[in-house]
Each structure stands twice: as structure tokens, then as C-alpha cells.
N, C-alpha and C positions, 0 to 999 in steps of 0.2 A: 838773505835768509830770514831778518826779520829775527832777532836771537843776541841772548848777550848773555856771554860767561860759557862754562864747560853746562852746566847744572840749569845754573839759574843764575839771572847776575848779581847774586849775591856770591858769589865765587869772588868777585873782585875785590870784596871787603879784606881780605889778607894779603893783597900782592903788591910789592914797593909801589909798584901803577898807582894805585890806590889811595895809597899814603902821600901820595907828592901829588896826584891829579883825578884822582875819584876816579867814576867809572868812565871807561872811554865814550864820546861824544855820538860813536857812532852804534851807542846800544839805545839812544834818544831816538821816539818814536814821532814821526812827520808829524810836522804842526805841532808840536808841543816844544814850550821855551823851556828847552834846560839849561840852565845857569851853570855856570860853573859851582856856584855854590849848591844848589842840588844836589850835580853830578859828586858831591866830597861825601853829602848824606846818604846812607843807605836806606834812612827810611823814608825821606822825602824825592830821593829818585824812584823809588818803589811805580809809584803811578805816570811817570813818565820814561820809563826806559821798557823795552819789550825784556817781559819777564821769563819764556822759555829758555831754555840753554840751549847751546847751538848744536852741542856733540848730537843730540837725539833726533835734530832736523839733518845735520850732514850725513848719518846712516840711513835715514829715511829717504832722501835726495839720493844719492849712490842704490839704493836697493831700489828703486823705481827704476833708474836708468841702467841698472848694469844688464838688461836685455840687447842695451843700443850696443853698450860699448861692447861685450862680449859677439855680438851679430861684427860687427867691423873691423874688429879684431880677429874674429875668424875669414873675414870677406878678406883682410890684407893678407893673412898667414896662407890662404891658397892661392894668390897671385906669387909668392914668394916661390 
């Protein structure tokens, strides 16, 4: 999805994760070296990690597709 954190990935900044291993590796954007050391900085991962939150693409993602799943879900419910 291309997203890191609920918000923004600065969400990571308060969570045990955080404190022991910075932000997770896979909020780091292709082609860009993040370092572990980076990943521990909030403000120097800032330009290398995808800045959206995820919650607001996963409702965006489901509310585009819930035509499909609601059509297949109706298409199973009258075979049944």
C-alpha cells in the first residue's frame, strides 16, 4: 500500500518497536538506503520512509472494491 503508521509514520515514534528498532524497514521507500540508524531517527527517516498512514489507504482500498466483494458475495449466497 505504499504507507507507514496508523496516521503518519510518526505514530511509530511512542511504540516499544520504536524504542528497540525504529521504524519498521518496510515503511522504507524503493531505492532509498535506510539505515538502521535512520530508521531509530524520526526526523532523518522523515524523507525516506512513505509518509501517508495506512488506515486512510486500507478504507480507500475496501471502499473501491467493496462492489466486487458484495456482487460475489451475493453471486455465492444464491447458489446456496
Amino acid at each position: 500500500l505504499h504507507c507507514c503508521g496508523v496516521e503518519n509514520y510518526t505514530d511509530w515514534k511512542t511504540s516499544d518497536y520504536f524504542k528497540e528498532k525504529g521504524i519498521p524497514i518496510s515503511c522504507c521507500k524503493p531505492l532509498v538506503n535506510c539505515t538502521a540508524d535512520d530508521m531509530k531517527n524520526i526526523t532523518r527517516a522523515g524523507g525516506k520512509v512513505y509518509e501517508r498512514g495506512c488506515f486512510s489507504l486500507v478504507i480507500q482500498t475496501m471502499d473501491s472494491e467493496m462492489g466486487i466483494v458484495a456482487g460475489i458475495s451475493f453471486g455465492t449466497a444464491c447458489f446456496q
